[in-house]
N, CA, C and O atoms as a Maestro MAE file, in Angstrom:
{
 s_m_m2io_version
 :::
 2.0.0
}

f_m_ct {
 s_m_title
 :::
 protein
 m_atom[332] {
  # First column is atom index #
  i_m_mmod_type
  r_m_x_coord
  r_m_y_coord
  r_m_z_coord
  i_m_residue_number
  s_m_chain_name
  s_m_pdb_residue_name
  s_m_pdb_atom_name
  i_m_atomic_number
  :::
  1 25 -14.556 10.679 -25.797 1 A "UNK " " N  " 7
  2 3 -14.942 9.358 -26.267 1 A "UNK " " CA " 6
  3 2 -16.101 8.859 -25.417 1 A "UNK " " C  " 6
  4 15 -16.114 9.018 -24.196 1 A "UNK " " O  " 8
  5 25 -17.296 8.112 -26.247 2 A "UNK " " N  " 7
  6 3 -18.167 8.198 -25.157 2 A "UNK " " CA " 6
  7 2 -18.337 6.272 -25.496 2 A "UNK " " C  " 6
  8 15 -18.231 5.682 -26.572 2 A "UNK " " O  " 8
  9 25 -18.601 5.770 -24.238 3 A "UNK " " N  " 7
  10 3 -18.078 4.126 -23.776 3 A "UNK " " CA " 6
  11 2 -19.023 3.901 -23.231 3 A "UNK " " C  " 6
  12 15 -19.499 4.841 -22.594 3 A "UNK " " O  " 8
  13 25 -19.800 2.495 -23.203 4 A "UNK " " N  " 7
  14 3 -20.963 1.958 -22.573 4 A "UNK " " CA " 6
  15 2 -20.549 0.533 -22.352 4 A "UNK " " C  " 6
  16 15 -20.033 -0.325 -23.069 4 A "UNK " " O  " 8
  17 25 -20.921 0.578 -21.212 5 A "UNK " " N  " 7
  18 3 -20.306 -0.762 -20.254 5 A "UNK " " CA " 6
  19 2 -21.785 -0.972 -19.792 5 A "UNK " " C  " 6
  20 15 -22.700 -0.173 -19.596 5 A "UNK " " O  " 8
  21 25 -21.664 -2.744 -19.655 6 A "UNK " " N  " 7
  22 3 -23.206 -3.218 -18.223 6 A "UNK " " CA " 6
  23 2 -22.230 -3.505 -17.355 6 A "UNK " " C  " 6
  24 15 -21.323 -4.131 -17.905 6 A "UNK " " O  " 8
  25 25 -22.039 -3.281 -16.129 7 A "UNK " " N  " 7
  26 3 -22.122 -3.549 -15.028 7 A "UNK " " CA " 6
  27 2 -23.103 -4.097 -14.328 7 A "UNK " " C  " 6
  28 15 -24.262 -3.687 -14.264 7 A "UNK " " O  " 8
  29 25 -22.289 -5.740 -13.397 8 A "UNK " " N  " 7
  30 3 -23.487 -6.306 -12.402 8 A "UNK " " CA " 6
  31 2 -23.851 -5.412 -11.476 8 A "UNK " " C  " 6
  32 15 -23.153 -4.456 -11.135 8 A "UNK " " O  " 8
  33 25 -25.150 -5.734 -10.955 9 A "UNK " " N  " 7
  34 3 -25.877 -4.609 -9.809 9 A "UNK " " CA " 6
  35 2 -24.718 -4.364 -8.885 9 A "UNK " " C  " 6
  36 15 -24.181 -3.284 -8.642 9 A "UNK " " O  " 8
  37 25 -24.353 -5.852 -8.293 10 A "UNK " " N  " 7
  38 3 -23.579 -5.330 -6.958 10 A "UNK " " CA " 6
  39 2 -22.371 -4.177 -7.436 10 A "UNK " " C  " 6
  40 15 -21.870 -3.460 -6.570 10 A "UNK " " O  " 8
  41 25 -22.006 -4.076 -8.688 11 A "UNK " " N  " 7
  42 3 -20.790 -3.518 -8.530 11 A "UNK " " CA " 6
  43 2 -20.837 -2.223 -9.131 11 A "UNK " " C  " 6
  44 15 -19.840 -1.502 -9.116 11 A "UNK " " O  " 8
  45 25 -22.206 -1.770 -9.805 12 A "UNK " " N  " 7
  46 3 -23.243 -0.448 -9.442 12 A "UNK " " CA " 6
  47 2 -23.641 0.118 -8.457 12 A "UNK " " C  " 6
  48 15 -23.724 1.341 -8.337 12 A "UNK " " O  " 8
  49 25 -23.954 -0.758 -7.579 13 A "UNK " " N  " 7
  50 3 -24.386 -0.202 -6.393 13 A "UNK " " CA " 6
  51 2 -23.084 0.726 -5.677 13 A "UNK " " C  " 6
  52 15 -23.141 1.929 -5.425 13 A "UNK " " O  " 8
  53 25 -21.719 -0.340 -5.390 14 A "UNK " " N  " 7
  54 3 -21.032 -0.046 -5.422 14 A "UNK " " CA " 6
  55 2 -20.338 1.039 -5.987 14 A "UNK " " C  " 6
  56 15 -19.940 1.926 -5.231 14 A "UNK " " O  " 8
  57 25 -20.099 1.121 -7.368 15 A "UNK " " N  " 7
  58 3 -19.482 2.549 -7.775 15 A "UNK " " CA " 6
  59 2 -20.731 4.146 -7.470 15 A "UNK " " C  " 6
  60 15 -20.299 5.250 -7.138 15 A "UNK " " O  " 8
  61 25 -22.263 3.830 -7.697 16 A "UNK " " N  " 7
  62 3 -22.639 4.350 -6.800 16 A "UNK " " CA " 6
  63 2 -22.300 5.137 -5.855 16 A "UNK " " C  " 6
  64 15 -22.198 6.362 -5.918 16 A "UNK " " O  " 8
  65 25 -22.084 4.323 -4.794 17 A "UNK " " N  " 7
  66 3 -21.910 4.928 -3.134 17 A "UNK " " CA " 6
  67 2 -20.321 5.341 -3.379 17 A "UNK " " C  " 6
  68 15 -20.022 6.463 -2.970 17 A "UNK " " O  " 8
  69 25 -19.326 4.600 -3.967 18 A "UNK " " N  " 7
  70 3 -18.292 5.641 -3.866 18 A "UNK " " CA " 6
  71 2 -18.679 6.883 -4.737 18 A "UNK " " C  " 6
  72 15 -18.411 7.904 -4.104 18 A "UNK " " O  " 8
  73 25 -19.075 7.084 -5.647 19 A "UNK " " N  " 7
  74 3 -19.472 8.593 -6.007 19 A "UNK " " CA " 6
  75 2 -20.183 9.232 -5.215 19 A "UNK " " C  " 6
  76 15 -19.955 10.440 -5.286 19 A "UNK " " O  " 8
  77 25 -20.896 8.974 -4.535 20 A "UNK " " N  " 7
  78 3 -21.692 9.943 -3.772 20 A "UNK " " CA " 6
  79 2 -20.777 9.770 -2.297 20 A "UNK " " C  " 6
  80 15 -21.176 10.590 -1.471 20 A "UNK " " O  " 8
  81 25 -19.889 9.084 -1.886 21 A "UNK " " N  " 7
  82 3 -18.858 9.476 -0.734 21 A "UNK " " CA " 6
  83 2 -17.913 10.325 -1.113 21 A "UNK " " C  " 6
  84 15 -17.525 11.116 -0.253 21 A "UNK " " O  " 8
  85 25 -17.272 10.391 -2.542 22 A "UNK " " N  " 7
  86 3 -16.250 11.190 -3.091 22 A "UNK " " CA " 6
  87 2 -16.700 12.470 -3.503 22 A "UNK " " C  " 6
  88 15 -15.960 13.453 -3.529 22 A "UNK " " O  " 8
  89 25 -17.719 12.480 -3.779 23 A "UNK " " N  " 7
  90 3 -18.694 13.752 -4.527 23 A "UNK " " CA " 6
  91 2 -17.825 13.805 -6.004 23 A "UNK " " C  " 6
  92 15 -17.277 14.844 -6.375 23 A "UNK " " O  " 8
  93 25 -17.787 12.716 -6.677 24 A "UNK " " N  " 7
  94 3 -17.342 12.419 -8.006 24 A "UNK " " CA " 6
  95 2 -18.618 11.993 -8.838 24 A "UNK " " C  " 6
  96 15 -19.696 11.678 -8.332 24 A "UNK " " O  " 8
  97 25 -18.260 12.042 -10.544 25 A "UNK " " N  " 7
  98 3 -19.654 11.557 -11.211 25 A "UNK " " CA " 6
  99 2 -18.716 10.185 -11.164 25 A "UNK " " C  " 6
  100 15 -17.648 10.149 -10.554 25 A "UNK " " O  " 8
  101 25 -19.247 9.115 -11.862 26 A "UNK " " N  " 7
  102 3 -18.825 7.927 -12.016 26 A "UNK " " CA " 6
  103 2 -18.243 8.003 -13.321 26 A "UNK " " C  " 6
  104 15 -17.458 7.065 -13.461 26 A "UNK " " O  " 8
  105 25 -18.324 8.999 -14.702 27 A "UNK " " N  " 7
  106 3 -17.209 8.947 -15.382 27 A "UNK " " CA " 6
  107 2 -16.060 9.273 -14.585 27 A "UNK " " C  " 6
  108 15 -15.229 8.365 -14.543 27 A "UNK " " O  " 8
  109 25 -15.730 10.492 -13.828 28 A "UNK " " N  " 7
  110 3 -14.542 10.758 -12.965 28 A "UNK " " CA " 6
  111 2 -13.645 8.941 -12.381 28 A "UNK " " C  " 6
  112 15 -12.613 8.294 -12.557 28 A "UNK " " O  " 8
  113 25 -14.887 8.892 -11.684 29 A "UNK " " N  " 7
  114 3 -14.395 7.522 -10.974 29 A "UNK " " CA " 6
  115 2 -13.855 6.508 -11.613 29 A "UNK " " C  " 6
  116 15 -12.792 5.992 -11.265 29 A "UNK " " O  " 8
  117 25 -14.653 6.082 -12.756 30 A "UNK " " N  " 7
  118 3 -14.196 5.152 -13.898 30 A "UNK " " CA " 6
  119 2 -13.029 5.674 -14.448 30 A "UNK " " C  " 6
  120 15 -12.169 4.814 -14.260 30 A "UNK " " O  " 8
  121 25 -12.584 6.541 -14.976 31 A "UNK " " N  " 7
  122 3 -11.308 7.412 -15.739 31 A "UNK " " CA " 6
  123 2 -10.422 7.002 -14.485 31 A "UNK " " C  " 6
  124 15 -10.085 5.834 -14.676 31 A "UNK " " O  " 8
  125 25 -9.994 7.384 -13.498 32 A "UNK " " N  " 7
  126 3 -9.438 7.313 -12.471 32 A "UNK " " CA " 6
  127 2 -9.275 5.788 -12.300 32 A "UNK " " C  " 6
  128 15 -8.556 5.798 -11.302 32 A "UNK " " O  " 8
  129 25 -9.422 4.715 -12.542 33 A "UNK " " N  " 7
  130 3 -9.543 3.793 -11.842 33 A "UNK " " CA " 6
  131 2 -8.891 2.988 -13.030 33 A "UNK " " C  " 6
  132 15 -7.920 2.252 -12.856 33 A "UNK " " O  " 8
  133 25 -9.394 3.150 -14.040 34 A "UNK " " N  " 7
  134 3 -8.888 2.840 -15.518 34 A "UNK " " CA " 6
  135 2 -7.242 3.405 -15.778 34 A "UNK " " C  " 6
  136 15 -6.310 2.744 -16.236 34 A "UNK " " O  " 8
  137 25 -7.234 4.486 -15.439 35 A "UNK " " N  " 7
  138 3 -5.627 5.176 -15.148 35 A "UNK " " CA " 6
  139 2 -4.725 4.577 -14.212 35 A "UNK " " C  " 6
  140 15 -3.540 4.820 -14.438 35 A "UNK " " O  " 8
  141 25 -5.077 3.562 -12.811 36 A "UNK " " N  " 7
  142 3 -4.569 3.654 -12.238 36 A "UNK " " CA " 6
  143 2 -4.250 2.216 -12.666 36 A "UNK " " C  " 6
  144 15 -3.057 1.927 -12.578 36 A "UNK " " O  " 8
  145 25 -4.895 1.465 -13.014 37 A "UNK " " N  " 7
  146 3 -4.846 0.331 -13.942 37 A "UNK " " CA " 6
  147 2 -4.245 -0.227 -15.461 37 A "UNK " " C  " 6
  148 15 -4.010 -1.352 -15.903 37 A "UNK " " O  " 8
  149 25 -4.133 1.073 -15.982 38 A "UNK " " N  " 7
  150 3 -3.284 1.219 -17.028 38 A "UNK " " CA " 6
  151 2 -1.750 1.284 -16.226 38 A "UNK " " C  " 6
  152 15 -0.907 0.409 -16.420 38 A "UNK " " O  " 8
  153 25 -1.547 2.301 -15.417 39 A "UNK " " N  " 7
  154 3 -0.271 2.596 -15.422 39 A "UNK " " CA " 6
  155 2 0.238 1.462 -14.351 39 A "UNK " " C  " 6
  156 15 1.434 1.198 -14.232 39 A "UNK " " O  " 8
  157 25 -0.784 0.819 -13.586 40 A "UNK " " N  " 7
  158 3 -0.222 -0.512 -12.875 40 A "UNK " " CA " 6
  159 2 0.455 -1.874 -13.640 40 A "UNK " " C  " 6
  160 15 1.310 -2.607 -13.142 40 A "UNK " " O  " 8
  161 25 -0.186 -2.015 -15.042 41 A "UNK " " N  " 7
  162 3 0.051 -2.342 -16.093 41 A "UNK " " CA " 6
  163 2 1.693 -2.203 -16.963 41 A "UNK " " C  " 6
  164 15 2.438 -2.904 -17.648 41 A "UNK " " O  " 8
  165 25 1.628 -0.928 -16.443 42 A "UNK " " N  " 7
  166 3 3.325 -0.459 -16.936 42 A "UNK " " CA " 6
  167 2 3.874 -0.663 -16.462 42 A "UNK " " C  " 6
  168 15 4.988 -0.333 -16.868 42 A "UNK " " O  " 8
  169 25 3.852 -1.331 -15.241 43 A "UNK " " N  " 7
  170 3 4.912 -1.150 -13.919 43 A "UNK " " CA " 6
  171 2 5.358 -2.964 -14.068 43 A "UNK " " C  " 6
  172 15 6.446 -3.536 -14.005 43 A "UNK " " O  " 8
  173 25 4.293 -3.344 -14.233 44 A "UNK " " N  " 7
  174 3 4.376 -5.339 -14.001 44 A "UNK " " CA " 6
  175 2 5.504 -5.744 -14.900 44 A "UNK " " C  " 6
  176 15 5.321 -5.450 -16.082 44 A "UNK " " O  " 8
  177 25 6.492 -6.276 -14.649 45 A "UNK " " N  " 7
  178 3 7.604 -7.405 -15.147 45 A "UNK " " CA " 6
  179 2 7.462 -7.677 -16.182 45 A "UNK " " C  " 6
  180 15 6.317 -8.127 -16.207 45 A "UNK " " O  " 8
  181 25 7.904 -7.730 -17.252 46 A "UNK " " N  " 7
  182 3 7.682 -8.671 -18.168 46 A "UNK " " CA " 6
  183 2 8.296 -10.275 -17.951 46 A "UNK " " C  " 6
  184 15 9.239 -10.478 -17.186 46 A "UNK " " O  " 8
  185 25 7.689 -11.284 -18.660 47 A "UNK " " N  " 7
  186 3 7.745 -12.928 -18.130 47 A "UNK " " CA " 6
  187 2 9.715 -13.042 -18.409 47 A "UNK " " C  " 6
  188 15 10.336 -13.911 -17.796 47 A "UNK " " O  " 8
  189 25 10.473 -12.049 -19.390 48 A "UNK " " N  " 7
  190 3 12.034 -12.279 -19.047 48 A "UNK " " CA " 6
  191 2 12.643 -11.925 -17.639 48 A "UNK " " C  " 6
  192 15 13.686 -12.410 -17.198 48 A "UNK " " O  " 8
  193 25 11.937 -11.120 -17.076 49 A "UNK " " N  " 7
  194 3 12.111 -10.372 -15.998 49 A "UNK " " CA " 6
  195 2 12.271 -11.117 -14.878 49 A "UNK " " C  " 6
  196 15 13.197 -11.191 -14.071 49 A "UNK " " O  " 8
  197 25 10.661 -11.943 -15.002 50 A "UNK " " N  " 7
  198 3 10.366 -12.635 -13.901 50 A "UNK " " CA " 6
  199 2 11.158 -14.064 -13.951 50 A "UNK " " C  " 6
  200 15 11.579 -14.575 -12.913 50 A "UNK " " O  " 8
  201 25 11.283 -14.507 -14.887 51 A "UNK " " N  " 7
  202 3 12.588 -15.755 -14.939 51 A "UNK " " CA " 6
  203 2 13.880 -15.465 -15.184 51 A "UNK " " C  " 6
  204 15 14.570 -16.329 -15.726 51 A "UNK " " O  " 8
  205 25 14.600 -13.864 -14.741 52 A "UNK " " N  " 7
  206 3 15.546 -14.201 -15.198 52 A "UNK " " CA " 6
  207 2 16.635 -14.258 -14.212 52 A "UNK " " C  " 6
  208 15 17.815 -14.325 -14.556 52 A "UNK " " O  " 8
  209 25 16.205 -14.229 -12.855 53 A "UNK " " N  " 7
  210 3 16.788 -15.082 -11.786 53 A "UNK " " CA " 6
  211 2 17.523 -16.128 -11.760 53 A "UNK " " C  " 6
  212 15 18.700 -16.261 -11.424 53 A "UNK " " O  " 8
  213 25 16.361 -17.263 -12.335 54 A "UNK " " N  " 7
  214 3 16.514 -18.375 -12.902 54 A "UNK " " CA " 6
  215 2 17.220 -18.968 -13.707 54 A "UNK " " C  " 6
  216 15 17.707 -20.089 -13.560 54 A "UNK " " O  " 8
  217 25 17.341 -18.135 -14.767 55 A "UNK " " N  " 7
  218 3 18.242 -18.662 -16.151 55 A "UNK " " CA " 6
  219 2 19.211 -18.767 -15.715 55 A "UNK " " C  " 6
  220 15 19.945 -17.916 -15.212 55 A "UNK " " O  " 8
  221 25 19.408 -20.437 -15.932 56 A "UNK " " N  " 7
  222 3 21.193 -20.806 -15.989 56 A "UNK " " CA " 6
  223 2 21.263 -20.896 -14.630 56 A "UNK " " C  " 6
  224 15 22.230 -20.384 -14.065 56 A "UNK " " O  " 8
  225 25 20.080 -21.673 -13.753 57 A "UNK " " N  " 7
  226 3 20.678 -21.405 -12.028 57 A "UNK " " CA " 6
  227 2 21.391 -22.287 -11.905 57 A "UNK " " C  " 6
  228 15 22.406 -22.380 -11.215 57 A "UNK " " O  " 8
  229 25 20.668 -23.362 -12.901 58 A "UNK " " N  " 7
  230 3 21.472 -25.081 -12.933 58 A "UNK " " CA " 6
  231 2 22.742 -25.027 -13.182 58 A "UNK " " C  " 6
  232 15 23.197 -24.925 -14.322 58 A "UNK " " O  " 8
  233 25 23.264 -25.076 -12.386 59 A "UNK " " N  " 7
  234 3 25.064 -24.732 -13.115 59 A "UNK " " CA " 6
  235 2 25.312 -26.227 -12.754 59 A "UNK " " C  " 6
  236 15 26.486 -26.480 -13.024 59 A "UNK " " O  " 8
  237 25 24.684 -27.293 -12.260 60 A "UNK " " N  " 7
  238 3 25.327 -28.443 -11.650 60 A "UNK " " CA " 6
  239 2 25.867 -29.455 -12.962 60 A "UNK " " C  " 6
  240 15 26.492 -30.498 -12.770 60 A "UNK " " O  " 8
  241 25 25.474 -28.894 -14.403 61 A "UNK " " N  " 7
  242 3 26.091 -29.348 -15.710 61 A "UNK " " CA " 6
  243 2 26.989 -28.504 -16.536 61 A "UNK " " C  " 6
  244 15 27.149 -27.283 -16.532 61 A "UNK " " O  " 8
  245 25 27.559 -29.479 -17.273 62 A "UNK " " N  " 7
  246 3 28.511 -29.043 -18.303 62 A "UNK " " CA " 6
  247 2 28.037 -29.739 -19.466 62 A "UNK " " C  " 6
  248 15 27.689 -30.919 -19.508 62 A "UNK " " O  " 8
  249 25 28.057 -28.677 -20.671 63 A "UNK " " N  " 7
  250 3 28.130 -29.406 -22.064 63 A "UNK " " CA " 6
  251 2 26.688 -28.775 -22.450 63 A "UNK " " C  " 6
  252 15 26.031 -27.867 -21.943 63 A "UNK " " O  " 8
  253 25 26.540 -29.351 -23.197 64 A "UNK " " N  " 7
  254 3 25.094 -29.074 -24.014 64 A "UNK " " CA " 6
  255 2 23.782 -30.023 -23.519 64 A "UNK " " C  " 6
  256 15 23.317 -30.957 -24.173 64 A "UNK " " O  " 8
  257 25 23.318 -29.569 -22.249 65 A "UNK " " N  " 7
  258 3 21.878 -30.047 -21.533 65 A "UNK " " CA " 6
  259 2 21.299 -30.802 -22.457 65 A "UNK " " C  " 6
  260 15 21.689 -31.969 -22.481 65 A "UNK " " O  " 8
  261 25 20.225 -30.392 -23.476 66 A "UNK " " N  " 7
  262 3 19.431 -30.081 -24.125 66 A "UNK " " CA " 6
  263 2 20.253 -31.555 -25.156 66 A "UNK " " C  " 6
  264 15 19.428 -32.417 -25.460 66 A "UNK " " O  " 8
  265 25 21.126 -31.720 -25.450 67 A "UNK " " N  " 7
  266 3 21.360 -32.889 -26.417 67 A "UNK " " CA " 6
  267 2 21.792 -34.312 -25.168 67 A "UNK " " C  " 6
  268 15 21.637 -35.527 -25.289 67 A "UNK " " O  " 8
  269 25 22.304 -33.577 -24.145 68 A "UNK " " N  " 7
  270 3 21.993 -35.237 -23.093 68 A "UNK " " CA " 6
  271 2 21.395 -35.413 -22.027 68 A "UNK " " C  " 6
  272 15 21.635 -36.038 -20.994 68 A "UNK " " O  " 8
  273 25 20.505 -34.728 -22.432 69 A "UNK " " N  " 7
  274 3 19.203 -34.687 -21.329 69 A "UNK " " CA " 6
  275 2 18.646 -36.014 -20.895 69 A "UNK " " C  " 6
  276 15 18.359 -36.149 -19.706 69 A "UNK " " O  " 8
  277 25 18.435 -37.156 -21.863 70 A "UNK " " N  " 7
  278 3 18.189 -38.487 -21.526 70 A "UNK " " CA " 6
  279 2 19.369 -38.851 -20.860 70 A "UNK " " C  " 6
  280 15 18.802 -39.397 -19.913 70 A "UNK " " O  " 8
  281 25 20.198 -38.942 -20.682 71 A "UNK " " N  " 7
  282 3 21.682 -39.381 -20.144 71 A "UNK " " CA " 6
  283 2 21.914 -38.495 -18.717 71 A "UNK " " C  " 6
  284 15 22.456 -38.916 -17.695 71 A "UNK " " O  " 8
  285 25 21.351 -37.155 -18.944 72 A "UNK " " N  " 7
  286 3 21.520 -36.334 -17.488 72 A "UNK " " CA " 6
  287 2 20.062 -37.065 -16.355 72 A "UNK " " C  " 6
  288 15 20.043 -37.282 -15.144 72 A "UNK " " O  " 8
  289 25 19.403 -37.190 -17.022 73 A "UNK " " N  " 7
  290 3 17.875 -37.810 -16.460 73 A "UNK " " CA " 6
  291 2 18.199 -38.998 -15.406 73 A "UNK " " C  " 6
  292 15 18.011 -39.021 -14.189 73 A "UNK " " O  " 8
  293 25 18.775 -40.030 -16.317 74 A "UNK " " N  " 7
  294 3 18.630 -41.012 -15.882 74 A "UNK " " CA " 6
  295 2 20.027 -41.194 -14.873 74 A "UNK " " C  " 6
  296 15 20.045 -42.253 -14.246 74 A "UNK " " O  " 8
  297 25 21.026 -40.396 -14.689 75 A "UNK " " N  " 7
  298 3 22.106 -40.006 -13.666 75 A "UNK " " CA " 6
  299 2 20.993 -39.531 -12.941 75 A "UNK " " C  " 6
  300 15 20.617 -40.465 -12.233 75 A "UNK " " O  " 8
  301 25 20.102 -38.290 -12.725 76 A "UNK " " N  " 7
  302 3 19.920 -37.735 -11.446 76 A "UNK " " CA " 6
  303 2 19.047 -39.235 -11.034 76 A "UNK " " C  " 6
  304 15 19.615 -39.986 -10.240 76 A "UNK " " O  " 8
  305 25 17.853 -39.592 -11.512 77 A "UNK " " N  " 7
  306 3 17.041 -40.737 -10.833 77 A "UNK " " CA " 6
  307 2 17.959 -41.860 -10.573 77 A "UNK " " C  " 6
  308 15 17.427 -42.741 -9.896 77 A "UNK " " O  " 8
  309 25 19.139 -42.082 -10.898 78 A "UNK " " N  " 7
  310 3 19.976 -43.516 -10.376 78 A "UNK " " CA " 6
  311 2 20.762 -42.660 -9.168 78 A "UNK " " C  " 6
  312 15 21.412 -43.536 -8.598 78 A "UNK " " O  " 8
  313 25 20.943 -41.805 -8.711 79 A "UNK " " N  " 7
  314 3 21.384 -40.932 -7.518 79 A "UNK " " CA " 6
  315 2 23.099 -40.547 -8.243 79 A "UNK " " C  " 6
  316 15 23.975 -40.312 -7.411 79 A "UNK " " O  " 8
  317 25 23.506 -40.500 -9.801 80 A "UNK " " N  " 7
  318 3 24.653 -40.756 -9.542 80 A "UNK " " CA " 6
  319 2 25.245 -39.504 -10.155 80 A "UNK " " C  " 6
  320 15 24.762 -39.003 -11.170 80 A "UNK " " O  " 8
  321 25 26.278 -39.013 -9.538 81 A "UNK " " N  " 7
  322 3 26.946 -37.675 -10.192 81 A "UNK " " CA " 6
  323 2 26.704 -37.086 -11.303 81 A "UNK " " C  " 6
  324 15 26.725 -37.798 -12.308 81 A "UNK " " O  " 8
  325 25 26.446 -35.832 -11.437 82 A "UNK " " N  " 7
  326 3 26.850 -35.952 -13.636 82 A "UNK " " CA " 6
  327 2 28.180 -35.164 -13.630 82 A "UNK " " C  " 6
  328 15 28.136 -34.019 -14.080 82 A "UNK " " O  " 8
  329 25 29.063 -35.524 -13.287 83 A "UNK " " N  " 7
  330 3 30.721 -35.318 -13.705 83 A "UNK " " CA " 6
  331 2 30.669 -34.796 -14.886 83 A "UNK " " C  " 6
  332 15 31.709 -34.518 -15.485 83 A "UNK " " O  " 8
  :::
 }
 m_bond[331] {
  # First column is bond index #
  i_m_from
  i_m_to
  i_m_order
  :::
  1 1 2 1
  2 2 3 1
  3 3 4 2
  4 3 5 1
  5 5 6 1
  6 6 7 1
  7 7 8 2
  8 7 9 1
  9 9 10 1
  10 10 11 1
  11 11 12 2
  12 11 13 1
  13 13 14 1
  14 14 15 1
  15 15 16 2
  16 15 17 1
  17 17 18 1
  18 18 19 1
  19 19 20 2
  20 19 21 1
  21 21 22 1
  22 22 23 1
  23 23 24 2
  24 23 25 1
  25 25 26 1
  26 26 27 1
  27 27 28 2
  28 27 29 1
  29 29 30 1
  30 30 31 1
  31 31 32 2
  32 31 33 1
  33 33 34 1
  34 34 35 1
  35 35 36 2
  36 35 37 1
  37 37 38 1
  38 38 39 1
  39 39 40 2
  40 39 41 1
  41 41 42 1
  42 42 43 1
  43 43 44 2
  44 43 45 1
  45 45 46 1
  46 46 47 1
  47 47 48 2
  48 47 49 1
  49 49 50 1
  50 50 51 1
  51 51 52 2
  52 51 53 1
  53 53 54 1
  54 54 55 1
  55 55 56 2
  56 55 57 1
  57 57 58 1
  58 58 59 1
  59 59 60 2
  60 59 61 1
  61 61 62 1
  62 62 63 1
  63 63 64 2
  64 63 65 1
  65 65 66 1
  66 66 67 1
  67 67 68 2
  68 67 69 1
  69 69 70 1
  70 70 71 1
  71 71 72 2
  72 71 73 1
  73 73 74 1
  74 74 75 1
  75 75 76 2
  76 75 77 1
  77 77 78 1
  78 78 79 1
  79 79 80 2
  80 79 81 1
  81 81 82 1
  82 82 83 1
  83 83 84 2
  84 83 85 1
  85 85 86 1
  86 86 87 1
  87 87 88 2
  88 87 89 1
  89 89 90 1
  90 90 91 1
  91 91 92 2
  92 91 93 1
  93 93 94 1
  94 94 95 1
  95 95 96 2
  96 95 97 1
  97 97 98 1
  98 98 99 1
  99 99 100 2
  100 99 101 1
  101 101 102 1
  102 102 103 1
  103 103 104 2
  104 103 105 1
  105 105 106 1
  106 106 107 1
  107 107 108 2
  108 107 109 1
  109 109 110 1
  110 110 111 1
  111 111 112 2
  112 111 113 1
  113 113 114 1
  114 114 115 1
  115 115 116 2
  116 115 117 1
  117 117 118 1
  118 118 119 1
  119 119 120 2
  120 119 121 1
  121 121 122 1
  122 122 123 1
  123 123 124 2
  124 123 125 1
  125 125 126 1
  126 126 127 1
  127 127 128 2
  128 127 129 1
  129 129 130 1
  130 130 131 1
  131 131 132 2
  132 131 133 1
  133 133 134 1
  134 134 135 1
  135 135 136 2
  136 135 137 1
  137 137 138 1
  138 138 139 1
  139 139 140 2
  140 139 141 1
  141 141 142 1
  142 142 143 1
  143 143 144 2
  144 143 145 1
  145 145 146 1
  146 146 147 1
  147 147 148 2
  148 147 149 1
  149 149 150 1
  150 150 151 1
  151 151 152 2
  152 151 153 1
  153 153 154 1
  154 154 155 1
  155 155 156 2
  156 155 157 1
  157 157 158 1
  158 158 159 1
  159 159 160 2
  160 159 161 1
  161 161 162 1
  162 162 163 1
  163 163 164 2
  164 163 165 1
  165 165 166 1
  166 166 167 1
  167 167 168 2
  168 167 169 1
  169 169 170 1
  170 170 171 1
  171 171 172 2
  172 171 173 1
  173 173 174 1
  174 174 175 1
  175 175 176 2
  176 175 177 1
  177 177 178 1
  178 178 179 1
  179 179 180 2
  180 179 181 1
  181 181 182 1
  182 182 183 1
  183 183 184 2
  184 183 185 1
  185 185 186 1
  186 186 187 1
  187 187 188 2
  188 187 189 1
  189 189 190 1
  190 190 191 1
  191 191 192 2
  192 191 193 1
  193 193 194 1
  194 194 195 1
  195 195 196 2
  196 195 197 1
  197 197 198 1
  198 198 199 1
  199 199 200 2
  200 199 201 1
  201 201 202 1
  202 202 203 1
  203 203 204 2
  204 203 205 1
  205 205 206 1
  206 206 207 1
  207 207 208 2
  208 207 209 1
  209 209 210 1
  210 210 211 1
  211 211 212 2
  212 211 213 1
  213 213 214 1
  214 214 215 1
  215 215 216 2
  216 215 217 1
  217 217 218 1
  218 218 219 1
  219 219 220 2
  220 219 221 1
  221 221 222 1
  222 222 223 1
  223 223 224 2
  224 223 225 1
  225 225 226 1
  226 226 227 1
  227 227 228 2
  228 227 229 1
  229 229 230 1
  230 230 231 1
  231 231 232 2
  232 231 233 1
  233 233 234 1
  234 234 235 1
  235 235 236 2
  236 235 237 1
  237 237 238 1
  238 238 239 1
  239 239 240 2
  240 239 241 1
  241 241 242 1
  242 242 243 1
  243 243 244 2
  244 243 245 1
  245 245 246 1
  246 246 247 1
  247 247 248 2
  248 247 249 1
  249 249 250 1
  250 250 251 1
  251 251 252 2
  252 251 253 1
  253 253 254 1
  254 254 255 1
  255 255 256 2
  256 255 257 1
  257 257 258 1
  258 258 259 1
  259 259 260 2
  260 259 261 1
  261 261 262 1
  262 262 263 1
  263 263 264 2
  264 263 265 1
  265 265 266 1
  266 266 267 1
  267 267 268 2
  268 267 269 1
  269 269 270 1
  270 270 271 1
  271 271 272 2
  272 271 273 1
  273 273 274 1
  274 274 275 1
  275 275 276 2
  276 275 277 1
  277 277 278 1
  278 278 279 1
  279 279 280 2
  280 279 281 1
  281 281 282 1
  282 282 283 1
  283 283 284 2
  284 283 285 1
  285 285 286 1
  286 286 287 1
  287 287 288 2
  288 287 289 1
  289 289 290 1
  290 290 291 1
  291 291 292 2
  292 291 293 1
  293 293 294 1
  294 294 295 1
  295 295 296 2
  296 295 297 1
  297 297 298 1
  298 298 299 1
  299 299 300 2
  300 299 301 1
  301 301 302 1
  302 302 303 1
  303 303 304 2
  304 303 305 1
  305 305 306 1
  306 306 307 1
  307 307 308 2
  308 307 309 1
  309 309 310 1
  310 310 311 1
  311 311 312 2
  312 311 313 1
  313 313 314 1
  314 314 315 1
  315 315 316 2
  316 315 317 1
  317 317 318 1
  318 318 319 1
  319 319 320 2
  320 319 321 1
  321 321 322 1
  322 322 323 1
  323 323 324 2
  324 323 325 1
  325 325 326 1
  326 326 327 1
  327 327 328 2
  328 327 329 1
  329 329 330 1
  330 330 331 1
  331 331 332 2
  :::
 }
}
């Protein structure tokens, strides 16, 4: 597959000098770097993952939150239990 990218100078220059420190062409380098980025990609959490610590930490209620939420609200800001 053949791919054409602009790259800013600095970060030409850059892939550059790592090819000529690695003795790689810069497709090598690019493929490689793109791979390591894909499969870093596979590895990351998905957003259930990362909240699911969370879910349900609130245990300090009973009943259905979500329908007395105005009523749980105004208990926590008056300082007073929600029994």
């Amino acid at each position: 597959m053949t791919l054409s990218i602009h790259l800013p100078q600095p970060m030409e220059q850059a892939l550059n000098s790592y090819c000529a420190n690695h003795a790689i062409s810069q497709d090598q380098a690019i493929a490689q770097a793109l791979e390591q980025f894909l499969s870093a990609q596979d590895q990351m959490p998905n957003a259930y993952e990362l909240g699911k610590a969370g879910f349900g930490a609130d245990e300090t209620h009973s009943g259905d939150i979500a329908r007395n939420s105005k009523q749980l609200l105004r208990q926590k800001f008056r300082g007073e239990s929600a029994g």
